[in-house]
C-alpha positions in Angstrom: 63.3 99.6 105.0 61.9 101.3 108.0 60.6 100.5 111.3 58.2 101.8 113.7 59.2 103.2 117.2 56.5 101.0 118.5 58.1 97.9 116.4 61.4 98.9 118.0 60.4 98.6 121.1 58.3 95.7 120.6 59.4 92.4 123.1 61.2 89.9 121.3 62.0 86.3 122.6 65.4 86.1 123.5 68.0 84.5 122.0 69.3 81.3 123.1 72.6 81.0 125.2 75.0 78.6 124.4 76.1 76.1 127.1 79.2 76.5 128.6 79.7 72.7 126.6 78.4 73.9 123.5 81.1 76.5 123.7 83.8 74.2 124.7 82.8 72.0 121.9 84.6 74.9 119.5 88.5 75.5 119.3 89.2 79.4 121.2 89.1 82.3 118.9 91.2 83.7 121.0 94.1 82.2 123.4 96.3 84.6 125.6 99.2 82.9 127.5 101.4 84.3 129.6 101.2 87.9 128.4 103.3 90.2 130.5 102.6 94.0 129.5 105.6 96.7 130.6 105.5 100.5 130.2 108.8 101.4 131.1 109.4 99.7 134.4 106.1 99.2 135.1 104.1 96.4 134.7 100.6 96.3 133.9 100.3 93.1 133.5 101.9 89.7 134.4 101.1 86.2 133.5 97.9 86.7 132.1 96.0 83.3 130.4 92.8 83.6 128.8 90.6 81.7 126.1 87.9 83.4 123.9 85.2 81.1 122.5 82.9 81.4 119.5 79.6 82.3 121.1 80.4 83.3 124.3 79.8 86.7 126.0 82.8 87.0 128.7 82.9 90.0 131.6 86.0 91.5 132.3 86.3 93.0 135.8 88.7 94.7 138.1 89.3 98.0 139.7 90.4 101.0 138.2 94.1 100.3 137.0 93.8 96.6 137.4 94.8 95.8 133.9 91.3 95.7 131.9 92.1 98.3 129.1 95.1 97.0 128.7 94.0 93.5 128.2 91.7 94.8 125.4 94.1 96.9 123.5 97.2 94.1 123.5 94.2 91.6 122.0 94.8 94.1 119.0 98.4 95.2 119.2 97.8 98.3 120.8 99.4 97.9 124.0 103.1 96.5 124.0 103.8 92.6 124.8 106.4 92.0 127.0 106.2 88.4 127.0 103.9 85.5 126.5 101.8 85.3 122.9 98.4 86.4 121.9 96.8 84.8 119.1 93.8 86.3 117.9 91.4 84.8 115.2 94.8 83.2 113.5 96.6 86.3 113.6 100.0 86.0 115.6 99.5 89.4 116.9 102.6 89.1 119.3 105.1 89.1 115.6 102.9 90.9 113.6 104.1 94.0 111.3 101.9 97.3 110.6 100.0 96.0 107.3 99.2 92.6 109.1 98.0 94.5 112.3 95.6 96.3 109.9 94.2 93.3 109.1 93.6 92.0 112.5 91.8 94.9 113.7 89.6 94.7 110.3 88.6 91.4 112.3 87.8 92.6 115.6 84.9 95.0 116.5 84.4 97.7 119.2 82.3 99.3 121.4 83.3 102.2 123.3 81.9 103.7 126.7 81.9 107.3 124.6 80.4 106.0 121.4 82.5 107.4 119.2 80.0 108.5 116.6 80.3 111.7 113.9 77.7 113.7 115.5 76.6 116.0 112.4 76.6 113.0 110.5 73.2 110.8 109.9 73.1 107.2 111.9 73.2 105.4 108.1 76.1 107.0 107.3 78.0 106.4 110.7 77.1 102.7 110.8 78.6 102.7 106.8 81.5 103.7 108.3 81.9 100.3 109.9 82.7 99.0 106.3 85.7 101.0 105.9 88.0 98.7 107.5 87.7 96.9 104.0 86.7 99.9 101.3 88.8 100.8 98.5 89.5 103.8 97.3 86.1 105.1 96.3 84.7 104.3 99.7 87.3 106.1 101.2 86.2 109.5 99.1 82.6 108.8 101.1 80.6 106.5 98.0 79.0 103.2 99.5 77.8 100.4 97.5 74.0 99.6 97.5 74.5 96.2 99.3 76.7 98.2 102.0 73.8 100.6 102.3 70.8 98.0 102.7 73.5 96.0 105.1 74.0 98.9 107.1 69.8 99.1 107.2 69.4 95.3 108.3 71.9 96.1 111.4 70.2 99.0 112.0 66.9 97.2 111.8 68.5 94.3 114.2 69.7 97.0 116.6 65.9 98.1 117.1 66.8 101.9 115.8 66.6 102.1 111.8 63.5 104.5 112.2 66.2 106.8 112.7 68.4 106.0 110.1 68.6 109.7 108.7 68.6 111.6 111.6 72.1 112.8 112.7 73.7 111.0 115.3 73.7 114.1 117.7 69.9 113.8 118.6 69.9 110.5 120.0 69.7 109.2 123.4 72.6 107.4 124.8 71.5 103.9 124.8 70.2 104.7 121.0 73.8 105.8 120.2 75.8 102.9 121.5 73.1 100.9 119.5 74.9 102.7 116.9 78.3 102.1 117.7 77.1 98.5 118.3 75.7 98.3 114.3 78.6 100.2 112.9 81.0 97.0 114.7 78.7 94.5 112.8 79.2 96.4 109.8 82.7 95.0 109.7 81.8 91.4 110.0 83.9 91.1 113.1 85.2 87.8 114.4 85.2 89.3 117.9 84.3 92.4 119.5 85.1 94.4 122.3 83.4 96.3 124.4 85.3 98.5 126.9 82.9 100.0 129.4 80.0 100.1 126.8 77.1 101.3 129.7 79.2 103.2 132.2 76.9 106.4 130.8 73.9 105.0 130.3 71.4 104.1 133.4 70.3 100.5 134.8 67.2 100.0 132.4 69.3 100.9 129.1 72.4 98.9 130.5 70.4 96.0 130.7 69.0 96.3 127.0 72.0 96.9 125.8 73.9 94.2 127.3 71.6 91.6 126.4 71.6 92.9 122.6 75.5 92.2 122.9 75.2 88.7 124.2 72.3 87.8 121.6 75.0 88.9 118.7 77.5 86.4 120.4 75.0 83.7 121.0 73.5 84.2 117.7 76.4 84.9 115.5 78.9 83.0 117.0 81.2 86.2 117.9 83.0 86.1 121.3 82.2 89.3 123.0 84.5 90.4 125.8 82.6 93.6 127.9 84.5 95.3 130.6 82.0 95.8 133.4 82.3 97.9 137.0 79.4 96.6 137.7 79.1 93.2 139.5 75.2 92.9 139.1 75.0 93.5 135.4 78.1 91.0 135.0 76.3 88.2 136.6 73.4 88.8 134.6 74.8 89.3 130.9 78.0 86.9 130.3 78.5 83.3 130.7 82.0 83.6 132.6 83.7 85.8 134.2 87.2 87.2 133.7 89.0 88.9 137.2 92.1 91.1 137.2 93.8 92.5 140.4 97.1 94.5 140.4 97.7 93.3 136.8 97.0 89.5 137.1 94.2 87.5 136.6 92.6 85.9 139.9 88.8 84.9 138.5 88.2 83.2 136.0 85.2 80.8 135.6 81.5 80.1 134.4 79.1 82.8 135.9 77.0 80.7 137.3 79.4 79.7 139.7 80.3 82.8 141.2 78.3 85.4 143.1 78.9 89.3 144.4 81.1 88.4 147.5 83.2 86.5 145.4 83.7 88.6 142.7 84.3 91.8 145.3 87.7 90.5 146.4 88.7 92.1 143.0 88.4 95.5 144.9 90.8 96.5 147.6 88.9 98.4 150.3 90.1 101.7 149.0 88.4 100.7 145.7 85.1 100.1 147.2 85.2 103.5 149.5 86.2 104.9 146.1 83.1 103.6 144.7 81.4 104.0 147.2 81.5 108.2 146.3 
């Protein structure tokens, strides 16, 4: 399979959004009550609440240190819960033991701000990577089947890059990497995915394409896609609600539609916004 730069860059029609009631109309992929995180005598966060729904793309703001990365890595037993329960995609993930963790993070996908690519290695072979999460032990030695290679073409393809499916990762742009990154998640037939920061590197123009590629997978695939965002412009345009955090608790939450900039900036102390502001 290949594809043309001029085919990849050709103007597709969008995909169509799910209303917030077609949402609602499915049980929560992911429900999060309660959830107190500690490190040490620290809290991170406290009392968090939060529903995940097939289909939905969900921003997750809040200054530095509010709570956001956290939030991400408890949804896959990374970070420690204190209290309250996280279920994610049927896993129990606030009881569960090292092999069942495996499992769960097998089922959720993500995108980093950094990429997180092999460099040296082609963009095929990175995105086959994605499939490991459920190889056996000739995968693991670096053999992929034929349907895992002409998978890993079709997300490429999707992605708008499989033109440079045999070019190492290293020569391409930053918005063509986390294109990348974004195919290799796919490759592992996620049931969620998150993205932490996924266009903090990349400027307006490739932010934009490559938030609306994540919200098109959610729409059209039925994957909840919670995105970390700093930026209050590109969160009003790219999810359907919006998730707040302040000092470690969670003081927005609601359809995007019904909030604005001024009211999403009371996530920022003052000192946050003259930090921002250099």
């Amino acid at each position: 399979m290949s594809v043309t730069a001029d085919a990849a860059n050709a103007v597709t029609e969008p995909a169509k959004v799910p209303t917030t009631a077609e949402i609602r109309q499915s049980l929560p992929l992911v429900t999060v009550r309660g959830l107190r995180v500690d490190y040490g005598e620290t809290t991170v966060l406290d009392g968090v609440d939060l529903d995940l729904f097939p289909g939905e793309t969900v921003a997750l703001l809040g200054a530095s240190g509010s709570g956001k990365s956290t939030l991400m890595r408890s949804l896959t037993g990374f970070a420690p819960i204190s209290a309250g329960t996280v279920r994610v995609a049927g896993h129990d993930v606030t009881n569960l033991r090292h092999g069942q963790l495996r499992t769960l993070r097998s089922d959720v996908g993500q995108v980093f701000q950094q990429f997180n690519l092999i460099p040296r290695l082609s963009v095929l072979t990175n995105v086959l990577t994605g499939a490991l999460h459920g190889a056996g032990p000739f995968n693991l030695v670096g053999g992929f089947t034929g349907a895992q290679r002409r998978r890993a073409m079709e997300l490429l393809d999707r992605v708008g890059i499989a033109y440079k499916a045999s070019e190492p990762a290293r020569s391409l742009s930053g918005g063509q990497q986390q294109r990348v990154a974004i195919a290799r998640a796919l490759m592992q037939r996620p049931r969620l995915i998150l993205a932490d920061e996924p266009v903090a590197s990349l400027d307006p123009k490739l932010a934009d394409s490559v938030l609306s590629l994540l919200r098109s997978i959610a729409a059209e695939d039925g994957i909840p896609v919670l995105v970390s965002l700093h930026v209050l412009p590109l969160a009003l345009a790219h999810s359907d609600r919006i998730v707040g955090l302040r000092h470690g608790e969670m003081v927005v939450s609601d359809a995007t539609s019904r909030l604005d900039a001024g009211v999403l900036a009371t996530l920022y102390d003052e000192e946050d916004r003259d930090d921002d502001d250099r």
